[in-house]
C-alpha positions as CSV (number, residue, x, y, z in Angstrom):
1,X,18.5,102.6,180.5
2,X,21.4,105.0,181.9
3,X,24.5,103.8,182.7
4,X,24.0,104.1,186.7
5,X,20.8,102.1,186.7
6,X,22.9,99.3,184.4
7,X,25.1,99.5,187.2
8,X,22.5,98.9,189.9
9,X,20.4,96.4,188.3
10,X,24.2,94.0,187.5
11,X,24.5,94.4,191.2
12,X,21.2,93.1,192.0
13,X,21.4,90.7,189.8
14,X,25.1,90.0,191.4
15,X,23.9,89.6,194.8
16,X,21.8,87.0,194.0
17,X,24.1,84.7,192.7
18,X,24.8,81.6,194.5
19,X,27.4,80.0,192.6
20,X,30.8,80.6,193.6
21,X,32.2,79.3,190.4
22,X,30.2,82.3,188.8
23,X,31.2,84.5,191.6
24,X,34.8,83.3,191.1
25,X,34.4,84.2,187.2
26,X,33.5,87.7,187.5
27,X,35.7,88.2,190.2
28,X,38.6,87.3,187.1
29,X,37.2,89.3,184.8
30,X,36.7,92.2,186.7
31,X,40.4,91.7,187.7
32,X,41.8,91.4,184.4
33,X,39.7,94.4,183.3
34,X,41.3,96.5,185.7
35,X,44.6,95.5,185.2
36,X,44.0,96.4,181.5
37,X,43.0,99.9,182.5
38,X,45.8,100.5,185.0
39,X,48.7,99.8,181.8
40,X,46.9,101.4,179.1
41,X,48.1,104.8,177.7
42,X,47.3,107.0,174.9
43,X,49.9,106.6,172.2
44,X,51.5,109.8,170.3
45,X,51.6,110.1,167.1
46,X,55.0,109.4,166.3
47,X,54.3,105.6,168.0
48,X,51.4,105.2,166.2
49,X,53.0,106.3,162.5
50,X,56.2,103.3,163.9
51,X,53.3,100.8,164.8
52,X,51.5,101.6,161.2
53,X,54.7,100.9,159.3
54,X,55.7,97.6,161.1
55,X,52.3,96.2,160.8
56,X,52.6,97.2,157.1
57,X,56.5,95.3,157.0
58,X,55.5,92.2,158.6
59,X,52.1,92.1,156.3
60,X,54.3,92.4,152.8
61,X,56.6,89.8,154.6
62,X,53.9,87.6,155.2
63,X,53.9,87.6,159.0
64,X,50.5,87.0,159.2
65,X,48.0,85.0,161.1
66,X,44.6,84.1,158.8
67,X,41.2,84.4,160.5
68,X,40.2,81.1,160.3
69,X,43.5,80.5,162.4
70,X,43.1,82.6,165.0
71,X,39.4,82.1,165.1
72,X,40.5,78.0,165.6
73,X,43.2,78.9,168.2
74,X,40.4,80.4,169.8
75,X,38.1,77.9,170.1
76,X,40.6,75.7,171.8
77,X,40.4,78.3,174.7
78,X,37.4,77.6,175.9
């Protein structure tokens, strides 16, 4: 299935909805989505080589989150 017939079948599917709490839930995420979009930019090299080597300083300096942290401060989200 194409892209454009995704599309038309979601708002279908959409349109039948009769939950507002659903409604009100897509309406955040399609808000947050294109927020996201609007601020995002390609990054140059030169940023990318700076944001490689301070990953790799914090890493050896052992600022670090583990998975299984993150994954729990996660599951308090919900």
């Amino acid at each position: 299935m194409d892209l454009q017939t995704r599309k038309i079948a979601f708002v279908q599917d959409f349109l039948k909805l009769e939950s507002e709490k659903v409604i009100v839930q897509f309406e955040k995420l399609l808000q947050k989505q294109t927020d996201s979009n609007a601020t995002l930019e390609p990054m140059n090299v030169a940023d990318f080589q700076k944001r490689i080597k301070q990953s790799l300083s914090d890493s050896n300096e052992g600022k670090l989150t583990s998975s299984e942290h993150f994954l729990e401060e996660i599951a308090e989200w919900k």
